[in-house]
C-alpha positions as a Markdown table, in Angstrom:
| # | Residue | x | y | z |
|---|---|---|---|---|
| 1 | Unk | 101.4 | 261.3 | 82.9 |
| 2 | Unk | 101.2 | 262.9 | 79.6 |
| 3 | Unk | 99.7 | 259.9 | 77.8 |
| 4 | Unk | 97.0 | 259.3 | 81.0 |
| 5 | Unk | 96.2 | 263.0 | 80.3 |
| 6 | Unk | 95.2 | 262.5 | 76.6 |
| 7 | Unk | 93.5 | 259.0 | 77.3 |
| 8 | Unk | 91.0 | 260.8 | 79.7 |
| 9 | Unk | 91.0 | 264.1 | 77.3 |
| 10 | Unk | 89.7 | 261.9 | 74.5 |
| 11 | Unk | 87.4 | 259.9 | 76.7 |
| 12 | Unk | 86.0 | 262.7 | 77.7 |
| 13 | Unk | 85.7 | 264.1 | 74.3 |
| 14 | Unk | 83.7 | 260.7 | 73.3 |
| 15 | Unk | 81.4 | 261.6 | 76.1 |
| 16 | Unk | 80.4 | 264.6 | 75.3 |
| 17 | Unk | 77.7 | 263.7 | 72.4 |
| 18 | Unk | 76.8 | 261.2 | 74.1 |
| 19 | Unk | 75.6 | 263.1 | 77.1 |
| 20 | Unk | 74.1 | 265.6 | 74.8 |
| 21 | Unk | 72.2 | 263.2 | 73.1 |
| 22 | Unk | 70.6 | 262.6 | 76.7 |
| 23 | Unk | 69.8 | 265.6 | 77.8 |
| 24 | Unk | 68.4 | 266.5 | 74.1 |
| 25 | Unk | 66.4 | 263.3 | 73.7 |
| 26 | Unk | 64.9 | 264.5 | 77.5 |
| 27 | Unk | 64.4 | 267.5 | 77.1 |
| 28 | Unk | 62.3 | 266.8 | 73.6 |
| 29 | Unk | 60.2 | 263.9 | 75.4 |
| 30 | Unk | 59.4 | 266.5 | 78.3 |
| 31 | Unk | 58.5 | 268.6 | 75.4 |
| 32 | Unk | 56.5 | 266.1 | 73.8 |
| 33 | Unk | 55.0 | 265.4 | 76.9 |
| 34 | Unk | 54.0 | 268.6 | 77.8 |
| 35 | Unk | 52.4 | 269.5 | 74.5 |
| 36 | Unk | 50.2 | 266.3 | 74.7 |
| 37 | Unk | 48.9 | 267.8 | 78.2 |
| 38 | Unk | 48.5 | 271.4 | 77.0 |
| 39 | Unk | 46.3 | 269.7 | 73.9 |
| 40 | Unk | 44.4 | 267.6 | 76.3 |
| 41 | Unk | 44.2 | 270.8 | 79.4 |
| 42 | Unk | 45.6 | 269.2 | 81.6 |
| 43 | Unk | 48.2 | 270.5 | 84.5 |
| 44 | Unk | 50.5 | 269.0 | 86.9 |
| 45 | Unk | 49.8 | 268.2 | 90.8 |
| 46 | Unk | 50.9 | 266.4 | 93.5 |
| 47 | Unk | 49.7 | 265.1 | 96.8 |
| 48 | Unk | 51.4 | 263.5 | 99.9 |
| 49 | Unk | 49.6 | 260.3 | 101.1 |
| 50 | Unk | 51.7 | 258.5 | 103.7 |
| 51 | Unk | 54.9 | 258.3 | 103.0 |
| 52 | Unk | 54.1 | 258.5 | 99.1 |
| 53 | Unk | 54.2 | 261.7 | 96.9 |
| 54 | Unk | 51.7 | 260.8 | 94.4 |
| 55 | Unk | 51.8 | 262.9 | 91.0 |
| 56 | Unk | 48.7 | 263.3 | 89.1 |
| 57 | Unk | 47.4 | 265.5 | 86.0 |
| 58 | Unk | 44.1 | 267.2 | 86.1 |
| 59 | Unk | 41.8 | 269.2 | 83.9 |
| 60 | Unk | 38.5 | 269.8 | 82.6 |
| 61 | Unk | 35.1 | 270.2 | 84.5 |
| 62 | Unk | 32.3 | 268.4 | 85.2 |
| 63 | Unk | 31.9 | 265.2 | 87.2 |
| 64 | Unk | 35.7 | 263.9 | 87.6 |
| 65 | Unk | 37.0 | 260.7 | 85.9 |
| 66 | Unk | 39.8 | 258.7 | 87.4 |
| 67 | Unk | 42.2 | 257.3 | 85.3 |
| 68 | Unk | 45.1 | 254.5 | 86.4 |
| 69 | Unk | 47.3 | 253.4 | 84.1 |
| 70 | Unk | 48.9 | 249.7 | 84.1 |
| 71 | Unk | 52.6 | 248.7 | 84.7 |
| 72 | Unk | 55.3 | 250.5 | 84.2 |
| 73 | Unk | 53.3 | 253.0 | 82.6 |
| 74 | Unk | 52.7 | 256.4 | 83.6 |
| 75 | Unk | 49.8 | 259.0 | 84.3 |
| 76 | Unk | 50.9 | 260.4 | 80.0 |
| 77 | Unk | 49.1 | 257.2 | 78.7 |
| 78 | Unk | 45.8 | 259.2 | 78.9 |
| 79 | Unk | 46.6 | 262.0 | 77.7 |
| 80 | Unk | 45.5 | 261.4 | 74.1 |
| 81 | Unk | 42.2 | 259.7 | 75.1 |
| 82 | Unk | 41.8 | 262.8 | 77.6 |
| 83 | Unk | 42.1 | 265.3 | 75.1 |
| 84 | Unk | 38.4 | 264.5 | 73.6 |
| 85 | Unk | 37.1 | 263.9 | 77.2 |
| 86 | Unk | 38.1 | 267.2 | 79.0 |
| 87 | Unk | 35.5 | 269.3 | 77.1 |
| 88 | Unk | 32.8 | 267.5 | 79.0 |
| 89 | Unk | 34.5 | 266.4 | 82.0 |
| 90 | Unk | 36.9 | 266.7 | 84.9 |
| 91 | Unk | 40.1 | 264.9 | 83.8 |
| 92 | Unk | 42.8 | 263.0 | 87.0 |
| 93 | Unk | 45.0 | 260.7 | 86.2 |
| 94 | Unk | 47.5 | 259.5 | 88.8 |
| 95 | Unk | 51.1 | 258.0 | 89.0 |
| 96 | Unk | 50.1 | 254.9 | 90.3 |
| 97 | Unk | 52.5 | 255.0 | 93.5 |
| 98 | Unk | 55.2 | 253.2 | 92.5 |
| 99 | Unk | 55.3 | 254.4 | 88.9 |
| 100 | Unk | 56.3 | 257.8 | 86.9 |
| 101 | Unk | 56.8 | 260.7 | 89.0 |
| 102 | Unk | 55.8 | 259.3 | 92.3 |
| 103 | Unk | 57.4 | 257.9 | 95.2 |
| 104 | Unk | 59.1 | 254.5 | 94.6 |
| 105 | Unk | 59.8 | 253.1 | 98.5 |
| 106 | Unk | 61.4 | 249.3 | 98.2 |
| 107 | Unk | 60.4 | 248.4 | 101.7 |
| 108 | Unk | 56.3 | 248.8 | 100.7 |
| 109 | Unk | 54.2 | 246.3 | 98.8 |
| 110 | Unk | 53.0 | 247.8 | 95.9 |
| 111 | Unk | 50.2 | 244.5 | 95.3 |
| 112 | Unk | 46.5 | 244.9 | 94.2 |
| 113 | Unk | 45.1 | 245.2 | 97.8 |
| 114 | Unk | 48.0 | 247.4 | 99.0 |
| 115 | Unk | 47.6 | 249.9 | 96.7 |
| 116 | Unk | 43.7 | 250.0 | 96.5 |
| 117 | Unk | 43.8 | 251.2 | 100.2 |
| 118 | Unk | 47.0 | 253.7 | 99.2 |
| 119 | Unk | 44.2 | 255.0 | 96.6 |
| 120 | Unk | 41.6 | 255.4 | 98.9 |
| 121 | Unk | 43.8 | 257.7 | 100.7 |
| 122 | Unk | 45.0 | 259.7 | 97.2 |
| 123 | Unk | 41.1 | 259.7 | 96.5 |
| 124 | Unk | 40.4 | 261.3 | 99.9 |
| 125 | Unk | 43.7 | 263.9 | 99.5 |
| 126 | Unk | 42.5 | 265.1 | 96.0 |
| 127 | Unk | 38.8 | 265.7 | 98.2 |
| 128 | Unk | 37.0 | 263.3 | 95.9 |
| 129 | Unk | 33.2 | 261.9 | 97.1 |
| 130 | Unk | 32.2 | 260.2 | 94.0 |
| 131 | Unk | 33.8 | 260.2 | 90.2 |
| 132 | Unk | 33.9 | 257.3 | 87.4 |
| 133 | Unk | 37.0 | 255.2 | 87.8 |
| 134 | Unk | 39.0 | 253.8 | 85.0 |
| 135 | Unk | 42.1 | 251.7 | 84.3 |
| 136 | Unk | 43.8 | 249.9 | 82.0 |
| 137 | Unk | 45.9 | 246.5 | 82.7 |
| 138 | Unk | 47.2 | 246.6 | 86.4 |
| 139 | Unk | 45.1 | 249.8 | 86.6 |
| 140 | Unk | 41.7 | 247.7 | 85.9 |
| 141 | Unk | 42.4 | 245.5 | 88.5 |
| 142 | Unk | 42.9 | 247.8 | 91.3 |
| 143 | Unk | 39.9 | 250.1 | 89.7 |
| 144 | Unk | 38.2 | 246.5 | 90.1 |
| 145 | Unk | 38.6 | 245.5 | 93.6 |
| 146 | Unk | 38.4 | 249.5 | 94.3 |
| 147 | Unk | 34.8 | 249.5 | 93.1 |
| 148 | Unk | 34.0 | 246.4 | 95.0 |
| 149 | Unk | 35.4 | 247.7 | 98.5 |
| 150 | Unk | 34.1 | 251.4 | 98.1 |
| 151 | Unk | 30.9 | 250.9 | 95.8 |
| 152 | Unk | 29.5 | 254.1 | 96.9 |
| 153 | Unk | 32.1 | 256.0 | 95.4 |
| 154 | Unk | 32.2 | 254.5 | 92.0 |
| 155 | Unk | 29.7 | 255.7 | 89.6 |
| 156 | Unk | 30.7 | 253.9 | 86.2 |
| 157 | Unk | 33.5 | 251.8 | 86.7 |
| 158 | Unk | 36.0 | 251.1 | 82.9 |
| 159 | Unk | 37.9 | 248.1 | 82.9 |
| 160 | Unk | 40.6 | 248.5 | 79.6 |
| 161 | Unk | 41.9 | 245.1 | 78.3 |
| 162 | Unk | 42.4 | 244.6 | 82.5 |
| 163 | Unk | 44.3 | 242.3 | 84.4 |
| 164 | Unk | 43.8 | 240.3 | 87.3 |
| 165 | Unk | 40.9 | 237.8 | 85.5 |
| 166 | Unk | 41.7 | 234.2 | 85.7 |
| 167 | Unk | 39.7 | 231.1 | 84.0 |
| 168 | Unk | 39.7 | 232.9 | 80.7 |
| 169 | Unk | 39.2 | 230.8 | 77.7 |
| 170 | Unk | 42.5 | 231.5 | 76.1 |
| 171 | Unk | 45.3 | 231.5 | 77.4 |
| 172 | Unk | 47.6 | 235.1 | 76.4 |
| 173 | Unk | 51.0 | 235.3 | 75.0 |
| 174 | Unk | 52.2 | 237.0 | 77.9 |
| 175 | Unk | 50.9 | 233.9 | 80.6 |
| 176 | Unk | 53.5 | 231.4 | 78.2 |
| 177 | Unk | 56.4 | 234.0 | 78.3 |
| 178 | Unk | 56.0 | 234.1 | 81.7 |
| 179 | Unk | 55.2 | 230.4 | 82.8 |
| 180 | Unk | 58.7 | 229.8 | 80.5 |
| 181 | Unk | 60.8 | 232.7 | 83.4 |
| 182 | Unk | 61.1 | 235.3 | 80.6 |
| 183 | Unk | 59.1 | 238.7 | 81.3 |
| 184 | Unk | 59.2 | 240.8 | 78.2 |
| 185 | Unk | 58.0 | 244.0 | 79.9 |
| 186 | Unk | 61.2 | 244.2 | 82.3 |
| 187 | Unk | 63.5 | 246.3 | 80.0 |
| 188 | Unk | 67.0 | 245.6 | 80.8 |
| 189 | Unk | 68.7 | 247.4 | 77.8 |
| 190 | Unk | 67.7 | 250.0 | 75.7 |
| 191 | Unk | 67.3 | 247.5 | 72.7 |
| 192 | Unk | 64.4 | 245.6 | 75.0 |
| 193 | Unk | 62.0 | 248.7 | 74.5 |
| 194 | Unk | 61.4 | 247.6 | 70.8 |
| 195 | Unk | 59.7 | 244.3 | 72.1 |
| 196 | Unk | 57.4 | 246.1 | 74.5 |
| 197 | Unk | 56.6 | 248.3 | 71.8 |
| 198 | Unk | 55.8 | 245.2 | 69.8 |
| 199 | Unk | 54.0 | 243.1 | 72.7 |
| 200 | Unk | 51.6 | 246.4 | 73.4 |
| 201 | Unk | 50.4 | 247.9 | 69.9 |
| 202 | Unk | 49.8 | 246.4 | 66.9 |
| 203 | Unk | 50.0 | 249.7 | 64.9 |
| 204 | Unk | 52.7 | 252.0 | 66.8 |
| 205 | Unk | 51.8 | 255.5 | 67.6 |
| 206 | Unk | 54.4 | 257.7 | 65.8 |
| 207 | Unk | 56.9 | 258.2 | 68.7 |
| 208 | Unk | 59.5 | 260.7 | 67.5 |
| 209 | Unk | 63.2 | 258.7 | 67.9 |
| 210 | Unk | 64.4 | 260.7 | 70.9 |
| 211 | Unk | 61.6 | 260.6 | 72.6 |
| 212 | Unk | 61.5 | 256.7 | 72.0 |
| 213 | Unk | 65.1 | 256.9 | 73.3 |
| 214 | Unk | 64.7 | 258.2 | 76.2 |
| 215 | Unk | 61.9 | 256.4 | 77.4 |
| 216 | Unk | 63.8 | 253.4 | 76.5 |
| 217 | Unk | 66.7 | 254.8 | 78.8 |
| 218 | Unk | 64.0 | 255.3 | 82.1 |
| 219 | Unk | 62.8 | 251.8 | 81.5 |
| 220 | Unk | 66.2 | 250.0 | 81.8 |
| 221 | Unk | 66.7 | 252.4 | 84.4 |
| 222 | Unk | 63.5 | 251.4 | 86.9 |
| 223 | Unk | 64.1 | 247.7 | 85.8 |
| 224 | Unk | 64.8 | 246.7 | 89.2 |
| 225 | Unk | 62.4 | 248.5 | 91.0 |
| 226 | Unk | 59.5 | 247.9 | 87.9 |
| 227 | Unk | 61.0 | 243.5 | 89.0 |
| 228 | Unk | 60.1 | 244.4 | 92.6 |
| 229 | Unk | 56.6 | 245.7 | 92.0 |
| 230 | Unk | 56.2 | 243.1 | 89.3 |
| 231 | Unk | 56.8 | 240.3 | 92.3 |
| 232 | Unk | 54.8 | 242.3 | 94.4 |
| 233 | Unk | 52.0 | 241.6 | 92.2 |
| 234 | Unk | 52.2 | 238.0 | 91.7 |
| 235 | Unk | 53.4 | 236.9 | 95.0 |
| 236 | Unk | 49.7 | 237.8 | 96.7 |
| 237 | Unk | 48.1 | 235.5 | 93.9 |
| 238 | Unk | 45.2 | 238.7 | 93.1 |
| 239 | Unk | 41.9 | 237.8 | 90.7 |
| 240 | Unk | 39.3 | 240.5 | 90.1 |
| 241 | Unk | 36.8 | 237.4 | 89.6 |
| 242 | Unk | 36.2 | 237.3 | 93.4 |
| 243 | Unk | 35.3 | 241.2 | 93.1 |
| 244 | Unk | 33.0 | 241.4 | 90.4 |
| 245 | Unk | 29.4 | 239.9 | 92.5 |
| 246 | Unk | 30.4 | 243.0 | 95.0 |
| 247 | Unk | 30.9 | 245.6 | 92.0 |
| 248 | Unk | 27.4 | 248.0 | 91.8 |
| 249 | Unk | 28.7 | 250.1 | 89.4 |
| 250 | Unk | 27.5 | 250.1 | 85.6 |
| 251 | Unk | 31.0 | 249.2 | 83.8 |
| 252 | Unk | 32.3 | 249.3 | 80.2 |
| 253 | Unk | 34.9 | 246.4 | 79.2 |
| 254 | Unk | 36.9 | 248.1 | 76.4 |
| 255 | Unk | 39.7 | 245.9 | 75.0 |
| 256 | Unk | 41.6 | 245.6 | 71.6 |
| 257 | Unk | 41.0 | 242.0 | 69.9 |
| 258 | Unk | 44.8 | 241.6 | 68.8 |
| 259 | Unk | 45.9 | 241.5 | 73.1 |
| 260 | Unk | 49.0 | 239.7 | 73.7 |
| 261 | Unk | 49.7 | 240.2 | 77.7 |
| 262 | Unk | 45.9 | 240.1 | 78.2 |
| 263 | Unk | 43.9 | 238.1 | 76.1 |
| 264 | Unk | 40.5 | 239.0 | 74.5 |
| 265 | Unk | 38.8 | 236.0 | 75.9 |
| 266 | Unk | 38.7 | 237.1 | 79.3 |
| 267 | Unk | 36.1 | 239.5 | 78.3 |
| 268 | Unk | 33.5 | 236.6 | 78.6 |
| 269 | Unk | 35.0 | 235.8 | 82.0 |
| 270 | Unk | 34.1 | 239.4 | 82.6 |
| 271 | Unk | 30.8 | 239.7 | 80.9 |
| 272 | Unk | 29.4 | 236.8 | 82.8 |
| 273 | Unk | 30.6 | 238.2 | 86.4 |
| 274 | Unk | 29.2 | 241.7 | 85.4 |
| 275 | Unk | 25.4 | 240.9 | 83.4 |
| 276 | Unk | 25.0 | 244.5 | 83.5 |
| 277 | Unk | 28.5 | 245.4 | 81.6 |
| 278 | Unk | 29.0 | 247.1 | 77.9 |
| 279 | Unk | 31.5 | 245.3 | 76.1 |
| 280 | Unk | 33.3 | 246.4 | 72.9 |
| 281 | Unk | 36.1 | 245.0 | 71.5 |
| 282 | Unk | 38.5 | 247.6 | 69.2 |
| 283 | Unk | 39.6 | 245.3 | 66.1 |
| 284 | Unk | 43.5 | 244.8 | 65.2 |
| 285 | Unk | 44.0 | 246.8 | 68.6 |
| 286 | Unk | 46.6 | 245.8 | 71.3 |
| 287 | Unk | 47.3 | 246.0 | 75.1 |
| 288 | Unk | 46.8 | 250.0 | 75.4 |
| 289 | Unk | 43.8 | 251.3 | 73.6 |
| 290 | Unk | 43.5 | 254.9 | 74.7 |
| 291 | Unk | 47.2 | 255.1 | 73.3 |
| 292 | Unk | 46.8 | 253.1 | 70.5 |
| 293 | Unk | 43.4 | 253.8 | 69.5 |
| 294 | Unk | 42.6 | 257.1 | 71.4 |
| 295 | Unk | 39.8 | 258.8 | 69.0 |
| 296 | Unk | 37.6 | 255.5 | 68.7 |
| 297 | Unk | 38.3 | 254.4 | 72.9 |
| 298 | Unk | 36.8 | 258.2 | 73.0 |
| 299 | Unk | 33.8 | 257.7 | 71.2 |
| 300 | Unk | 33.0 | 254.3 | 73.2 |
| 301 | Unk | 33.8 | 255.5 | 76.1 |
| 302 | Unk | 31.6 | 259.2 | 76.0 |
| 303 | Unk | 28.4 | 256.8 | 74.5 |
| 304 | Unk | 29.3 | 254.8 | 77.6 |
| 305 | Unk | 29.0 | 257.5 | 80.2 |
| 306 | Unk | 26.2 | 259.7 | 78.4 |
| 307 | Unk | 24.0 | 256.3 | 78.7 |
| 308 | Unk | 25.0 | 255.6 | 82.4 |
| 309 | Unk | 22.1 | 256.6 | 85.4 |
């Protein structure tokens, strides 16, 4: 009894940094976090759509833009980008549902159609009537199809190295991965982070090492649910290319030239199917511009908007 005693006394003595490794490395990324919205002025909400709680961030004034991040990414991805944006405008970026701090239900499809109707319902909960809508990846293509179903609520429409265009050119890095079974973005060990990292940025933001750690953690954590969604999306076969004849809105296509889940081609596919677009195209940038690149997506994207009707 003795010996069990000191087996579990000394297991529980191994534990015990490791547990307060966690809760540090948590507690600085909420930090983190939290400073990166107090820079930008942004605050915390939440609304309940359905059966979804759907978390947002919100600051600034002016007319509102509406940011939607791409997958298994959260509302924080705008916070850089937001900071230089919130002086001259009203600031909401949403957890896509599904995603970050809202609701996650397995028995809802979380596809491109399903969840531009689920944000028709956020918009109308957050008492929006018109606002510019942006997105980046997954984000562009339901801003995409969201600007071709409600036009009249869509006054610029951004589309940031999107998904959901098909008959590009070239083919991306991502499309082979995946054609081959192997999906880099589902993390299934902490380890698997460092290729995400890899496959989104070609220069790394500095990310402090806890932080990094314990966003690694969440991501092997929601690897199951992020492969559900994941299947969701691919299952209904989406392409933004039947959208874009329906989409009125001017629109800015904003993507990073060095792109390995989306490639830069598909910006002529885009181009063609929008004659009244802005393109520019961010050199030796990757997957997430407004993370990445957040000072120079700024400048772009406030020309973009002060030169809009």
């Amino acid at each position: 009894m003795q010996k069990r005693a000191g087996v579990l006394c000394a297991c529980v003595l191994l534990m015990v940094p490791l547990l307060a490794s966690c809760s540090i490395s948590e507690g600085l990324y909420r930090l983190a976090m939290k400073t990166e919205r107090w820079l930008a002025g942004l605050s915390p909400g939440s609304v309940q759509v359905d059966d979804h709680q759907v978390s947002y961030l919100e600051g600034g004034q002016g007319q509102t833009i509406l940011f939607l991040h791409g997958f298994s990414a959260e509302k924080d991805n705008w916070n850089r980008l937001a900071r230089h944006l919130t002086p001259h405008y009203r600031v909401v970026a949403i957890d896509v549902p599904g995603f970050g701090e809202s609701s996650k239900l397995a028995e809802v499809s979380y596809g491109i159609p399903s969840q531009v109707s689920r944000l028709d319902r956020v918009v109308a909960a957050l008492g929006l009537q018109t606002f510019h809508l942006a997105g980046n990846s997954m984000g562009g293509a339901i801003a995409a199809e969201y600007a071709a179903r409600f036009p009249d609520k869509v006054l610029t429409l951004a589309l940031l190295n999107t998904a959901g265009v098909t008959g590009c050119p070239h083919r991306s890095e991502l499309s082979r991965l995946l054609e081959k079974g192997d999906n880099p973005l589902l993390v299934r060990r902490p380890e698997d982070f460092e290729r995400v990292l890899d496959m989104v940025f070609v220069k790394r933001p500095w990310i402090p090492g806890p932080v990094k750690a314990h966003a690694a953690r969440q991501a092997a954590q929601g690897r199951e649910f992020d492969d559900k969604v994941f299947r969701d999306l691919h299952l209904e076969e989406f392409a933004i290319n039947d959208d874009l004849p329906r989409i009125r809105a001017r629109t800015l296509i904003l993507w990073g030239d060095t792109d390995r889940l989306t490639d830069v081609s598909c910006t002529e596919v885009l181009k063609q199917g929008l004659p009244e677009s802005v393109t520019v195209v961010l050199k030796d940038c990757g997957h997430i511009p407004m993370v990445e690149r957040p000072g120079e997506t700024a400048e772009h994207f406030l020309a973009f908007l002060r030169n809009s009707p």
